[in-house]
C-alpha angles and dihedrals in degrees: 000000000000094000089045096063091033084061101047081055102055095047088048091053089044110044096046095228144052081317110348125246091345095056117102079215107059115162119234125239116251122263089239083052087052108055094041085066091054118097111253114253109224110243127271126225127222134176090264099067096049090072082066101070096015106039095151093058091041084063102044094052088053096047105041107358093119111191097352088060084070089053099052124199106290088056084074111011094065098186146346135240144285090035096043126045111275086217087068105042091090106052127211114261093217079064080075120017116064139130104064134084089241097064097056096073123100132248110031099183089063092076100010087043085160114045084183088065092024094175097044085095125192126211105205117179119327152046120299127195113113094052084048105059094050092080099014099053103141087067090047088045094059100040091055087047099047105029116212148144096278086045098069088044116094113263082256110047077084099026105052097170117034107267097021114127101199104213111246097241088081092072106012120058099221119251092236122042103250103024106137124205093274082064093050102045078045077083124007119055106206103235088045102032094153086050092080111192125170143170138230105292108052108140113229089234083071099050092041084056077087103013101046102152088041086053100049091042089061105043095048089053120110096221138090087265094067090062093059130093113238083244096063093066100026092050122183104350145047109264098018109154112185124204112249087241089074092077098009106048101204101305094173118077112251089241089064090041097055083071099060134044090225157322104298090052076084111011095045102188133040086198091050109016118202101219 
């Protein structure tokens, strides 16, 4: 009777359950049991868990990252130490950036000195023009086009911070007491400034600021002409001289005009005409 007991003991202690592996009964292992038997799984990193140690660089690329906020960090940062190379955690920019003749010079923290704020740029000693028309060509394109003095000054010698337009009126004293740097930019485009262009409603105060004589002449005439704005004949551009043709038609017979070479032989001039 002893050895029986002893027995049913000894399966019970063994199998784990009623009567261990042979019961039709066993008894299953807990779920905390379990996972405790399961091999850890190392961490994984998101986004989310770098604002805990780098909070500053969490903010500026949320506030001001462009195109690299919708990257987040891991889509550059690949990894962390110590479970991936320390060598590797800041990436190359050239690992993202290619394709345009911007993206092949070197140095990239002389201008971008933040990747976290790429586009808070930093001009640091220096002269910077080539750099500059990679990205900026329209601008080069003009001032090769149309020489002048700002043509041959480095692109920041005006613009001291990347995106900042200087008014004229730092360097330049203005042609009228009072214009203000909308009047100046109504003419003069800063990467073409000899090239004068203009639109309808430049007042002739502005134009007599240089052509004074030209200005009174006109305005103390008796005719239609004196009524005009310069603008209205020299149309555009600086320097225009239109034909007369272009208001009047050809008003004259041609058997009057065979006589004369042309308008102002008798007209003599288009600011004070002789009837």
């Amino acid at each position: 009777m002893k050895r029986v007991v002893l027995l049913v003991v000894v399966l019970t202690l063994v199998g784990g359950g009623r009567f261990g592996a042979w019961g039709k009964e066993a008894v299953k292992a807990p779920a905390q049991v379990k996972a405790a038997a399961e091999k850890p799984q190392p961490a994984v990193l998101t986004d989310a868990d770098c604002i805990k140690c780098h909070p500053q660089q969490v903010k500026e690329l949320a506030s001001k990252g462009h195109r690299h906020r919708k990257v987040g960090c891991l889509g550059c940062h690949k990894g962390h130490a110590p479970l991936f190379p320390k060598s590797k955690m800041i990436p190359k920019c050239s690992e993202c950036h290619k394709g345009q003749a911007h993206f092949t010079l070197k140095n990239c923290l002389s201008c971008h000195t933040n990747p976290h704020t790429p586009l808070e740029i930093t001009f640091k000693k220096g002269q910077y023009k080539k750099a500059c028309l990679t990205c900026h060509s329209g601008p080069g394109e003009q001032m090769a086009e149309f020489p002048s003095a700002h043509a041959q000054k480095p692109c920041n010698f005006c613009h001291t911070r990347h995106g900042y337009i200087p008014t004229c009126l730092k360097c330049h004293k203005p042609h009228l007491k009072g214009q203000t740097f909308d009047d100046c930019v109504g003419c003069h485009q800063a990467h073409k400034p000899t090239q004068v262009t203009y639109g309808a409603n430049i007042p002739n105060r502005f134009c007599g600021a240089c052509h004074g004589q030209i200005e009174k002449t006109l305005e103390s005439g008796k005719t239609k002409h004196a009524r005009l704005a310069c603008v209205f004949c020299h149309r555009g551009v600086h320097g225009v001289k239109p034909r007369c043709q272009t208001c009047h038609g050809i008003p004259h017979p041609q058997s009057m005009l065979q006589g004369f070479k042309g308008c102002l032989d008798c007209h003599q001039d288009p600011h004070n005409l002789v009837k």
